[in-house]
N, C-alpha and C positions, 0 to 999 in steps of 0.2 A: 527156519525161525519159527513156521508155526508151531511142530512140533514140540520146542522148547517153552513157547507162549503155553501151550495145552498143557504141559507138563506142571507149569507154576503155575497154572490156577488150577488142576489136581490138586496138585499139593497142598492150595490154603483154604480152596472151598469143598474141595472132594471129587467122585467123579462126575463125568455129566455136568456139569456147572457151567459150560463156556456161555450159555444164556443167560448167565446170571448176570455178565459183564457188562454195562452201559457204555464203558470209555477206558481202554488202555490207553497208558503212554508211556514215555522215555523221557525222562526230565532232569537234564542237566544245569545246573548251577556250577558256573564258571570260577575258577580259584580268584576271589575279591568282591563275587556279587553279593547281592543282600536282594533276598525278598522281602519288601517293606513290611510291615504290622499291617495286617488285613482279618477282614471276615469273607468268608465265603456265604453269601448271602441271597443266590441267583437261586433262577427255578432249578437248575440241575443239583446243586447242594442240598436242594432240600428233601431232595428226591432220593438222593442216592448215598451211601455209606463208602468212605474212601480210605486205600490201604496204600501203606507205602514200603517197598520192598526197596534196601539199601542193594545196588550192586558193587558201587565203587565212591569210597568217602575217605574223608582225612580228620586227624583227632582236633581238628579247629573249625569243625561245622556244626555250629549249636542251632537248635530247634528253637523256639521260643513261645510259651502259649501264656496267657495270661488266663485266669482264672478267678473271675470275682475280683478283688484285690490281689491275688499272690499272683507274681509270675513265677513259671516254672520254664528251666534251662534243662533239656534233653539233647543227649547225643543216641546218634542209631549209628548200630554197628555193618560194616557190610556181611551181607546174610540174612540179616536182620529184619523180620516183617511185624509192622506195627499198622494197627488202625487207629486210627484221632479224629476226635471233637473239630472240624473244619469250621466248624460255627463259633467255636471263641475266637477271640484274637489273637495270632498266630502270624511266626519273621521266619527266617531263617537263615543266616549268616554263613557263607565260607569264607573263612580268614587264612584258610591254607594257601597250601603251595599250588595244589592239583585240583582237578574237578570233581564234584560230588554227581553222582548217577544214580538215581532213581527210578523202579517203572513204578509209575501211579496209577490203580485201579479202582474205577467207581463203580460198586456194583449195588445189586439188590437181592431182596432175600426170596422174592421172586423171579422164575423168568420173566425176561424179559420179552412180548409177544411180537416186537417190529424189529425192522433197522431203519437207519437214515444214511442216506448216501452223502457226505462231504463233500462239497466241491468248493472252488475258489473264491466262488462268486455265492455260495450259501451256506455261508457259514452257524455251526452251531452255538444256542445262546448258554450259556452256563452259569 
């Protein structure tokens, strides 16, 4: 698995880059769920630039961002890597059949110079 993880951020930031990364993850949305209308508004959003790579999605999973006034309805294809504004407000609906799968990666355009270790009991704030 690492080396597939090394490979896709080759791929989108180039080589040497694994210190760019603040926070991978796998992010599955269940065929019915809705992630509500939110802003990403914490110290780690503000901090960080987030990409979202489609691995597995259905043609009834709409994006949803609002902007000023207009909202705007996006679909991502699987394969698909996009970065987005996490700071406007922003849903995203699966109305399908099947699960939608994401990895979401927050990085920066710097290395980044620490880690932090996760644990149960210390949890990150974001």
């Amino acid at each position: 698995m690492e080396n597939t993880i090394q490979y896709i951020v080759n791929y989108i930031f180039g080589e040497n880059s694994i210190n760019n990364i603040a926070r991978l993850q796998f992010s599955i949305l269940r065929k019915g769920d809705i992630v509500k209308p939110h802003i990403d508004n914490k110290k780690w959003s503000n901090k960080y630039s987030r990409i979202h790579i489609c691995i597995q999605t259905n043609d009834k999973v709409f994006y949803l961002f609002k902007i000023k006034t207009k909202q705007e309805k996006k679909q991502i294809k699987e394969g698909e890597v996009i970065e987005f504004n996490n700071k406007v407000l922003h849903s995203v609906q699966n109305n399908g059949e099947t699960d939608r799968i994401n990895i979401i990666i927050d990085y920066s355009k710097e290395k980044i110079p620490t880690y932090v270790h996760i644990r149960d009991n210390n949890p990150i704030e974001y």
